[in-house]
Each structure stands twice: as structure tokens, then as C-alpha cells.
N, C-alpha and C positions, 0 to 999 in steps of 0.2 A: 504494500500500500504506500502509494506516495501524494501526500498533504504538501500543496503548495500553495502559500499565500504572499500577495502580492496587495500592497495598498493602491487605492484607485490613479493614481499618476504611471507606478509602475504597470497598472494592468492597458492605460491608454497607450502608452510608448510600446509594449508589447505586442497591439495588437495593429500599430504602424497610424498611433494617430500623433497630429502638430502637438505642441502644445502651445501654448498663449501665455506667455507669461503674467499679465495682467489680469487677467482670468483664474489662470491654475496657481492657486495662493497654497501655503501649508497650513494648513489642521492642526489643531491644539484641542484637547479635552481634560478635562475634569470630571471623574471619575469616582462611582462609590459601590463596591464591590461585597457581597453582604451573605452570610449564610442562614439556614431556617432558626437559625436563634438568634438573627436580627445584630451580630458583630457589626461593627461597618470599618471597612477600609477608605480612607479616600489618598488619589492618587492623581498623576497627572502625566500625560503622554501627548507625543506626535503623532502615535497610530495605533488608535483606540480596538483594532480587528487585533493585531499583535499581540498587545499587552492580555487584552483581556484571554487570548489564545493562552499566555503564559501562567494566568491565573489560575486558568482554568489545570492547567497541567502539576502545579505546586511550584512553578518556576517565577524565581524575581525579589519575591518578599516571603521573609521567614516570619512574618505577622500572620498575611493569606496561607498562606500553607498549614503552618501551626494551625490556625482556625478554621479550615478548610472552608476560604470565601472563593467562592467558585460561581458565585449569580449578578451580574451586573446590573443592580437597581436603577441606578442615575446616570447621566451624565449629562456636560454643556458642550455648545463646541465654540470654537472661535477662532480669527484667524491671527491673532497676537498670543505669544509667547506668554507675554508679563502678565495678560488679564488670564490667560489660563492658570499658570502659577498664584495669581493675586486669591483668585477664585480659591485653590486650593488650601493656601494659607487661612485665608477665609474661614472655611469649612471647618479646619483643624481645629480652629479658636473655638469656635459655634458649643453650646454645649448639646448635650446629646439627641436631650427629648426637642431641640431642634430639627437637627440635620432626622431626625426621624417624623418630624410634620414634613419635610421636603421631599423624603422618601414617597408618605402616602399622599403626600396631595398632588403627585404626579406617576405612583406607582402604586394605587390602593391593595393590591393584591402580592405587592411585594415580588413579583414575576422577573423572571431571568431577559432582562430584554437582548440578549442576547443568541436563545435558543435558538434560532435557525439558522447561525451565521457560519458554520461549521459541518457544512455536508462530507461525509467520508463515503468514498466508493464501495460499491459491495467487496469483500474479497473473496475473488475466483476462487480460491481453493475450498473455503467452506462453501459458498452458494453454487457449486457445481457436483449436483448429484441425483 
């Protein structure tokens, strides 16, 4: 089985388009990473399919792994560095039963918004029989 992943610039260059510099700007997110007993991680990245790939695996942060935060509740996005980082500092200060009104009043259900970003191929050897 072979998982490749590619952020959206990489996949347009790949597939032989321009780009526009003025247009095609870099992505910055702020990020809150949560397991069924409501831990929160926040974090902040240039490529939010990555990181949270990494999350999901126990790679990156010995906080998420220790507490097996594996569900992507929140994030922002922006195309400045500073307000990403700003945002995250933010968050960190925030005290709890905050950053968890932010949680449900944009994720009532607490849901992986992540779940479908990660298709894996069937493997030929078990599904061939």
C-alpha cells in the first residue's frame, strides 16, 4: 500500500497547472485536536492534511500521542503566519471551559472533521479471493 499526500499547490504543479503567484498565497491554520474525553491540543501548521495525518499516527507531539488526540475538532485558516501563531497563543491563554464553548458552538457533536480526508486503497492481497 502506498499513501501519498500532496498539499493543494503541490497537487496543481503535479498535474501541469501555472500557478499565479498572486492568487496561490500559503495557508496557515490553527488547530484543536481532541479525544472522546474532551483533552484539547491546540496547535498551528502550514499544512493542516499533514499535521493532522501525523496526529492521527502518534507522530509530532508527545502530549497527542500520550493522550491519544486523534479527532480534529476546530480549526481557522489564514493566509498570514503571525495571525495564525497570534490565534494560537490566543487559545493557549483562553481558559478551558472557553476554548470548549468554541469547540460546541461550531462542533456540537464534537465530530472528527477530518474523517474522510484519508482514503487508503483496498489491499490486493486481502481483497483478492
Amino acid at each position: 500500500m502506498i499513501i501519498v499526500m500532496l498539499n493543494l499547490i503541490q497537487y496543481r504543479v503535479l498535474v501541469g497547472e501555472k500557478l499565479n503567484p498572486v492568487t496561490d498565497y500559503r495557508r496557515y491554520f490553527t488547530y484543536v485536536m481532541s479525544n472522546d474525553q474532551k483533552t484539547l491540543y491546540v496547535g498551528v501548521t502550514g499544512n493542516l492534511y499533514r499535521r493532522v495525518w501525523e496526529h492521527k499516527r502518534g507522530i509530532g507531539s508527545k502530549f497527542a500521542n500520550k493522550h491519544r488526540l486523534t479527532k480534529l475538532v476546530w480549526f481557522e485558516e489564514t493566509d498570514q503566519v503571525q495571525v495564525a501563531i497570534g490565534r494560537e497563543k490566543q487559545l493557549k491563554r483562553w481558559r478551558r471551559n472557553w476554548k470548549l464553548e468554541l469547540m460546541e458552538s461550531s462542533n456540537p457533536s464534537w465530530a472528527d472533521l477530518a474523517t474522510d480526508w484519508y482514503q487508503v486503497g483496498l489491499d490486493t492481497e486481502s481483497s483478492s479471493a
